[in-house]
N, C-alpha and C positions, 0 to 999 in steps of 0.2 A: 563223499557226501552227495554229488552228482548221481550217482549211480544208486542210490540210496532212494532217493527223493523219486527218480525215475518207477523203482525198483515198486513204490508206494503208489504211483500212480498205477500201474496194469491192475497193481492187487483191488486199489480201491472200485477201479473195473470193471474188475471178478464180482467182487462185491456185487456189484449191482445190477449184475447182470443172473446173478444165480437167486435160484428160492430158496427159500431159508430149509425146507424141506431136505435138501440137498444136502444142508449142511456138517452131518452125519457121513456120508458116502465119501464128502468131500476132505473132510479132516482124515478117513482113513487114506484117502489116496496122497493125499501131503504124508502120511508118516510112511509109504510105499515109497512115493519120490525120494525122501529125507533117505531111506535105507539103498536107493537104487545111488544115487549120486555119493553116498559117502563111501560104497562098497567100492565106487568108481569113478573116483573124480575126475580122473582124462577125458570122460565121454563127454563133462560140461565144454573143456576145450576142443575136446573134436566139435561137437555141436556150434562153436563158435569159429574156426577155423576155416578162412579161404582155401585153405590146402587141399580140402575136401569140395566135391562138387556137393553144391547145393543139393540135388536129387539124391545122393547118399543119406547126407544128414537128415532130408526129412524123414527117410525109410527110417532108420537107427531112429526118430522122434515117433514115427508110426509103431513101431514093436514095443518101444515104452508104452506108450496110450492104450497099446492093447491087453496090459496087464492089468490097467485100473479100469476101477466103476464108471469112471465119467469121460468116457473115454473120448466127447466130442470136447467139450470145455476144453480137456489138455490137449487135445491135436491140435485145438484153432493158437492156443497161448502158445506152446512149442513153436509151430509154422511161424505164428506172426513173430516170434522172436527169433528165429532163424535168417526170414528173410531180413530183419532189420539189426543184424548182426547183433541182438542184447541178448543170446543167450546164457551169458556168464553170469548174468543178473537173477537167472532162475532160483537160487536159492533165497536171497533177499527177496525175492517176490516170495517163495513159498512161506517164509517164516514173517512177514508183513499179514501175507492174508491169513495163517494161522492166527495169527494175533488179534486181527480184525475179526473172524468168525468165533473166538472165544470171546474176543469183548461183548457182542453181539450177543453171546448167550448169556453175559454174566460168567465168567468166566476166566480161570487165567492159570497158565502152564509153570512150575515151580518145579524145578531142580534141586530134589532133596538129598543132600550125603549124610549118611550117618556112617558111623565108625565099624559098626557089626549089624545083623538081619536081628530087629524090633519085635514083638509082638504088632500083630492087627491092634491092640487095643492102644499100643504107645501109638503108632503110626496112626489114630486115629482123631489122637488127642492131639496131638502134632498138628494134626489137619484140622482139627478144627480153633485150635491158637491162628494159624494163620489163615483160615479163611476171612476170621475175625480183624485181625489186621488190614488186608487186603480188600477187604470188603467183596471180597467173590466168589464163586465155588471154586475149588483148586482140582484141578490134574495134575499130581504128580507123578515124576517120572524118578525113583528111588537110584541114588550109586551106592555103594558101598565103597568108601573110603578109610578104611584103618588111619591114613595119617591125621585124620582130627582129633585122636582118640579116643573122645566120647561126644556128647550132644550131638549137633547136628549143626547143619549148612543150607539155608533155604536159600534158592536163587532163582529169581526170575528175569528178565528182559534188563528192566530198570531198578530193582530193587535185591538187596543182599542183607539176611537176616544170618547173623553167625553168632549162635550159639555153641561153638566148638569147646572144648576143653582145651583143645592149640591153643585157641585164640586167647582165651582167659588165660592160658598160662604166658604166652607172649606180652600180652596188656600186663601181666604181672612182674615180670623182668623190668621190664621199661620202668615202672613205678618206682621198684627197685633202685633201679639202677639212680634214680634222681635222688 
């Protein structure tokens, strides 16, 4: 929870330190991080590791920076979490300030499974049941999941919308069973 709360403060920050203009550049280089730390999650603990001399760790934090847009923003956030040992923290911070720069836009990230690949027009209609819901424009991010095996699975941060055919058949056992 500590770590969390902390995790909220750098992002809110960011926040306010960046132009909204930015915010485009800035959402691609969170889904570059998100892919760099998930191909490679040691390097959050090397990043965070006494083991390692400080001068190392920043370089390995300078060669990431050098592959995004904004590349001062995340060499000052990296360093200063470096020196103040919260680098572990970097992913709660990335998906806080995602979250904060979609709210900002009206906006919000939805985990959608469905059981097989949809038509554009189901997937559309889809998206537009839940923006209505939600009250926001939706980005989602599609899995294909066979074990639902049909409808679908909306999820986001705080909210779980399961329309699955699992699910109804599970809900229906239970009824069943009473």
């Amino acid at each position: 929870m500590k770590g969390k709360l902390i995790a909220q403060r750098y992002s809110k920050a960011l926040i306010r330190l960046i132009d909204v203009g930015l915010f485009p550049s800035i959402l691609k280089d969170i889904e570059r991080l998100d892919k760099i730390f998930s191909d490679s999650p040691q390097s959050i603990s090397i990043m965070d590791s006494f083991l390692y001399p400080i001068k190392d760790r920043l370089e390995i934090a300078q060669k990431i920076t050098n592959t995004l847009q904004n590349k001062e923003i995340w060499s000052n956030l990296f360093n200063l979490l470096i020196k103040k040992h919260r680098f572990s923290l970097i992913l709660m911070i990335l998906s806080d300030f995602e979250t904060n720069i979609l709210s900002l836009r009206n906006q919000i990230k939805v985990k959608l499974k469905i059981a097989h690949k949809h038509s554009p027009e189901t997937i559309e209609k889809i998206k537009i049941k839940l923006e209505d819901l939600f009250n926001n424009k939706i980005i989602f991010k599609t899995i294909i999941d066979p074990s639902i095996i049909g409808g679908f699975v909306a999820e986001t941060d705080s909210m779980l919308v399961d329309g699955s055919i699992k699910n109804n058949l599970i809900r229906l056992s239970k009824i069943a069973e009473y």
